[in-house]
C-alpha positions as CSV (number, residue, x, y, z in Angstrom):
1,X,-42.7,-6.0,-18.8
2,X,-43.5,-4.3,-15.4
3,X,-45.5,-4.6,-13.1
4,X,-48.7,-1.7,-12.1
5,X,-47.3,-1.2,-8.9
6,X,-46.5,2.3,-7.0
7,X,-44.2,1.5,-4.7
8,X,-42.4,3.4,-1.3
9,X,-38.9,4.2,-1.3
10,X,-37.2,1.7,1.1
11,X,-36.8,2.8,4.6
12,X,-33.7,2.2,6.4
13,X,-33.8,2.9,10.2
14,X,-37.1,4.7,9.8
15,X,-36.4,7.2,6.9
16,X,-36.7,7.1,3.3
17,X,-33.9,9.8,2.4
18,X,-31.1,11.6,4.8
19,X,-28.4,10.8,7.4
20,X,-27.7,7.6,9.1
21,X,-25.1,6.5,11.2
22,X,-23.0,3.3,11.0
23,X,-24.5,0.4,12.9
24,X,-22.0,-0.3,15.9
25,X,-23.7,-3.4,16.2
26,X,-23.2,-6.9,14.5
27,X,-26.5,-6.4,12.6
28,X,-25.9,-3.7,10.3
29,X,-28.9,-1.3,9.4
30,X,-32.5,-2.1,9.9
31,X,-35.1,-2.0,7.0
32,X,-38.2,-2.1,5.8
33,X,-39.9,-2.4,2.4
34,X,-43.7,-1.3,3.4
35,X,-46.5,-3.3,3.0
36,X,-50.2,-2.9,1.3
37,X,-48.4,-2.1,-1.6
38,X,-50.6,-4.9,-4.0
39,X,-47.2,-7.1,-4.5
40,X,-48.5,-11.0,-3.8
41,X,-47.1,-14.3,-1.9
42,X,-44.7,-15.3,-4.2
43,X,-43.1,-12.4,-5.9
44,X,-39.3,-11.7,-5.7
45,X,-37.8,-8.9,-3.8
46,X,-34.3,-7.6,-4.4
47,X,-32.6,-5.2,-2.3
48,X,-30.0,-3.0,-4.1
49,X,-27.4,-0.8,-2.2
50,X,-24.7,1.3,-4.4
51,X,-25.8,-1.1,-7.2
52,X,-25.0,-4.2,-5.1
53,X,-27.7,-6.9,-4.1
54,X,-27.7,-6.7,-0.6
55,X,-31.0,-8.8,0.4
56,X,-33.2,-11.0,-1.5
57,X,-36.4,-12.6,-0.6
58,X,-39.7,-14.4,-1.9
59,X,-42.8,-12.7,-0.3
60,X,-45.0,-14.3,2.4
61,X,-48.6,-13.8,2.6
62,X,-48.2,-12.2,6.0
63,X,-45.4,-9.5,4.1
64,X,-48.2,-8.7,1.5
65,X,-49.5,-6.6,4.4
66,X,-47.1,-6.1,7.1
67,X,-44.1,-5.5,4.9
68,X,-40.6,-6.6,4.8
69,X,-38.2,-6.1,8.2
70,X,-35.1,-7.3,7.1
71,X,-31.0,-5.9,8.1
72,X,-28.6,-4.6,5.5
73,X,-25.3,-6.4,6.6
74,X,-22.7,-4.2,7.7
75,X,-19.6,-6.1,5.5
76,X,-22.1,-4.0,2.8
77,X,-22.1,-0.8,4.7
78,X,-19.6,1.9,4.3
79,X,-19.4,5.8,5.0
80,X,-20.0,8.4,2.6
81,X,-23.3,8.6,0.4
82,X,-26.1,5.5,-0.6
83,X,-28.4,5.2,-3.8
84,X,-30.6,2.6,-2.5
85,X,-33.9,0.9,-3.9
86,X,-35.6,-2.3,-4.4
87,X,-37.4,-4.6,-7.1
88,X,-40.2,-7.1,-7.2
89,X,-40.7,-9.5,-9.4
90,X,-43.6,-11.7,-9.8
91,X,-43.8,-15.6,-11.5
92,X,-44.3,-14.1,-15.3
93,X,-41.3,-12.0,-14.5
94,X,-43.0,-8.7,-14.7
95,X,-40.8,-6.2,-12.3
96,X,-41.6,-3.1,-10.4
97,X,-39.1,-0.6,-9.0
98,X,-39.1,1.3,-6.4
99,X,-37.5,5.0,-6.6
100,X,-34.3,5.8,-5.3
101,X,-33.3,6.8,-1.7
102,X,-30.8,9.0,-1.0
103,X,-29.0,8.2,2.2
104,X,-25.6,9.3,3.7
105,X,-23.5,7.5,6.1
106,X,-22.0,8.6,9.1
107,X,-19.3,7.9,11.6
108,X,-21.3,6.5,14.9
109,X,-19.9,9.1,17.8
């Protein structure tokens, strides 16, 4: 079953879709799944990058509003294009999924 949810595309350094440039940090990239998006304290999100898990969480009843800030890791993070999306799930395992974002990486100059 699914859930009745519409949900964002995931945003990765403040877009949904385009360019980004490898993280020269430790951190790797900066997210966000949005918030105000009806998903409830409780539910499970998944993060996937190039069809690998990269982040999972349980929401918080502060994330039901605020959203979800979170890093993709940079052992996960390599140059060249990204199909990148997310899931929720809640308790009766009813899941949602968010639509695809289109990124590409680039060399940091």
């Amino acid at each position: 079953m699914s859930m009745d949810l519409q949900l964002s595309r995931l945003k990765v350094e403040g877009v949904d879709d385009g360019e980004l440039t490898e993280p020269v940090g430790e951190n790797g990239l900066r997210a966000l799944v949005e918030g105000n998006q009806n998903y409830k304290k409780g539910d499970k999100l998944e993060v996937i990058w190039n069809d690998v898990s990269v982040f999972t969480h349980t929401i918080t009843v502060v994330e039901e509003m605020a959203g979800v800030h979170f890093y993709i890791e940079k052992q996960f993070i390599k140059l060249g294009p990204v199909k990148a999306n997310y899931t929720l799930a809640d308790d009766s395992g009813n899941v949602a999924v968010s639509p695809v974002s289109n990124f590409n990486v680039i060399a940091a100059t």
